[in-house]
C-alpha positions as CSV (number, residue, x, y, z in Angstrom):
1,X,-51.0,48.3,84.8
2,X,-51.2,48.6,88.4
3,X,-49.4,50.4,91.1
4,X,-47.9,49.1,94.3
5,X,-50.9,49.1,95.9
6,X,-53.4,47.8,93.1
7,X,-54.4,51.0,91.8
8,X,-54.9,51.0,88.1
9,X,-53.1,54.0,86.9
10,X,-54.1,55.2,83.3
11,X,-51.6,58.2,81.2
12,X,-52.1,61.6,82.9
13,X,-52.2,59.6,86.8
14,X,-50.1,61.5,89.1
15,X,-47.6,59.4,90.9
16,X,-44.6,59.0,93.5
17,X,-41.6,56.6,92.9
18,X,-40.9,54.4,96.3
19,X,-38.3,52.3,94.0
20,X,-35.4,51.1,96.7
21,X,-32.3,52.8,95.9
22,X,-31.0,49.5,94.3
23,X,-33.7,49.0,91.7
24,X,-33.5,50.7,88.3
25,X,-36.2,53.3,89.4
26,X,-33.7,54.2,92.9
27,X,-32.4,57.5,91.4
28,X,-35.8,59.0,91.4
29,X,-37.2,57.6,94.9
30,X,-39.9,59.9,96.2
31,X,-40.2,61.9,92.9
32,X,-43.5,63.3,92.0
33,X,-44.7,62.4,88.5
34,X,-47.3,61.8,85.9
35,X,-48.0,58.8,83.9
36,X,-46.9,59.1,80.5
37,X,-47.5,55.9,78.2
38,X,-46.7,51.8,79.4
39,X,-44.4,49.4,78.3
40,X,-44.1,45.6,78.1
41,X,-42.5,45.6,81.6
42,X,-42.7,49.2,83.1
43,X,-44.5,52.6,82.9
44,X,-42.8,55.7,81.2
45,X,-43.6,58.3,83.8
46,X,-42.3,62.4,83.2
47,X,-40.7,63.5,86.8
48,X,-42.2,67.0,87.6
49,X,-40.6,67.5,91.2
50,X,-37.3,65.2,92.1
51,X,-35.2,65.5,94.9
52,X,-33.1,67.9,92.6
53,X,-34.3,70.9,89.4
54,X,-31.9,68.9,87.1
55,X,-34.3,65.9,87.7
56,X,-37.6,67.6,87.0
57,X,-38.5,67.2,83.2
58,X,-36.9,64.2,82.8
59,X,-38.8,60.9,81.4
60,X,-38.2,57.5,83.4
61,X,-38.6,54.1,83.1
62,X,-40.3,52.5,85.8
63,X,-41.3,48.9,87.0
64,X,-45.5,49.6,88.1
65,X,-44.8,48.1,91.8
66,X,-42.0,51.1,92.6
67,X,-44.8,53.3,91.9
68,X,-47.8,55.0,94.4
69,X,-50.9,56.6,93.0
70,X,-51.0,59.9,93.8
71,X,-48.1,62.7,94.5
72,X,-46.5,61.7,98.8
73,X,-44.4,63.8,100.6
74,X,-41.5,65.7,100.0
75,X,-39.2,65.1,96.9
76,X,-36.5,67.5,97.5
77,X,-33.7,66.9,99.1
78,X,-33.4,71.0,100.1
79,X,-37.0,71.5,101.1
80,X,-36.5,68.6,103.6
81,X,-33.1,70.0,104.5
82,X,-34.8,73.3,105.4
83,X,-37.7,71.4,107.1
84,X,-34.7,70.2,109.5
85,X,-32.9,73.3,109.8
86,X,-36.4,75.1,110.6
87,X,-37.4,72.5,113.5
88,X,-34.0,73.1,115.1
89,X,-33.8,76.9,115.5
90,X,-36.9,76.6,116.7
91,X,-36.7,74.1,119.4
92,X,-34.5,75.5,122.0
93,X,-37.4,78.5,122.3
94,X,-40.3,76.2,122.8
95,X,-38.3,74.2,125.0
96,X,-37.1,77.3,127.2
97,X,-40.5,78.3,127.5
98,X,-42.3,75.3,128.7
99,X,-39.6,75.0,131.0
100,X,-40.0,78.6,132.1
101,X,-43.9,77.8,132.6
102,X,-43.2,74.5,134.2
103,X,-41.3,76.1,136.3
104,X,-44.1,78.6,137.4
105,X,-41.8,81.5,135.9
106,X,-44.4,82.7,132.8
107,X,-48.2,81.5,132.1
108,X,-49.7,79.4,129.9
109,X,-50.3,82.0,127.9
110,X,-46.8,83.6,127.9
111,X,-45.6,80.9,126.8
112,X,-48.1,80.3,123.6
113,X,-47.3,83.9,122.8
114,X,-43.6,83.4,122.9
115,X,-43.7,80.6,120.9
116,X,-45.7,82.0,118.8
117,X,-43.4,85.2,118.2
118,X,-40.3,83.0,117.7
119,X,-42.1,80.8,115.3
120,X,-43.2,84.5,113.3
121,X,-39.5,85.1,113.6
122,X,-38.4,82.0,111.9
123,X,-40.6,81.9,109.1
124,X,-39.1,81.1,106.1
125,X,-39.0,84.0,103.8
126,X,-40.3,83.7,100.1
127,X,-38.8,85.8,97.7
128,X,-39.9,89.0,96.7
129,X,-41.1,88.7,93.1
130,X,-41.4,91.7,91.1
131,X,-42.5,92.4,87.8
């Protein structure tokens, strides 16, 4: 079987769903997941990162042209949530300080190193994992 784009996929292919969310396959649109065995009609595929944990694991069902060789993007819903929430608290910062440059208030290079700091500041922090 082929994928969306032509792509013969064989068991063991990684792959994302693109199913529309009115198709069989919607529930696991931009899931990450590897081919498992084929079908008559579509290809049984194991989800190993969905937009949710209670997803991953899971076998599916899908028709070959609502899949894309290869593993796209982001699947979870959170991680793009926190992509968001990242990109705003960092925005008014690199905004004040190309204005402040622009405005002949700091340098160039103030304003790199500002941004830079705030950006340091706003990292996202992993969890400490001890053992």
């Amino acid at each position: 079987m082929h994928d969306r784009n032509g792509k013969t996929l064989a068991p063991g292919d990684p792959v994302t769903v693109r199913a529309s969310f009115d198709s069989a396959g919607g529930r696991y649109h931009r899931a990450h997941g590897t081919v498992v065995s084929f079908g008559t009609k579509r290809v049984l595929i194991r989800i190993t990162r969905g937009s949710s944990d209670y997803i991953d694991g899971s076998e599916a069902r899908i028709l070959p042209g609502d899949l894309e060789y290869g593993h796209h993007g982001t699947p979870r819903i959170d991680d793009q949530l926190a992509e968001a929430m990242l990109s705003m608290k960092r925005a008014p910062v690199n905004e004040a300080a190309k204005l402040a440059a622009q405005a002949g208030i700091i340098t160039g290079h103030q304003t790199e190193s500002l941004i830079r700091l705030w950006h340091e500041h706003t990292e996202p922090h992993s969890p400490n994992v001890s053992g």
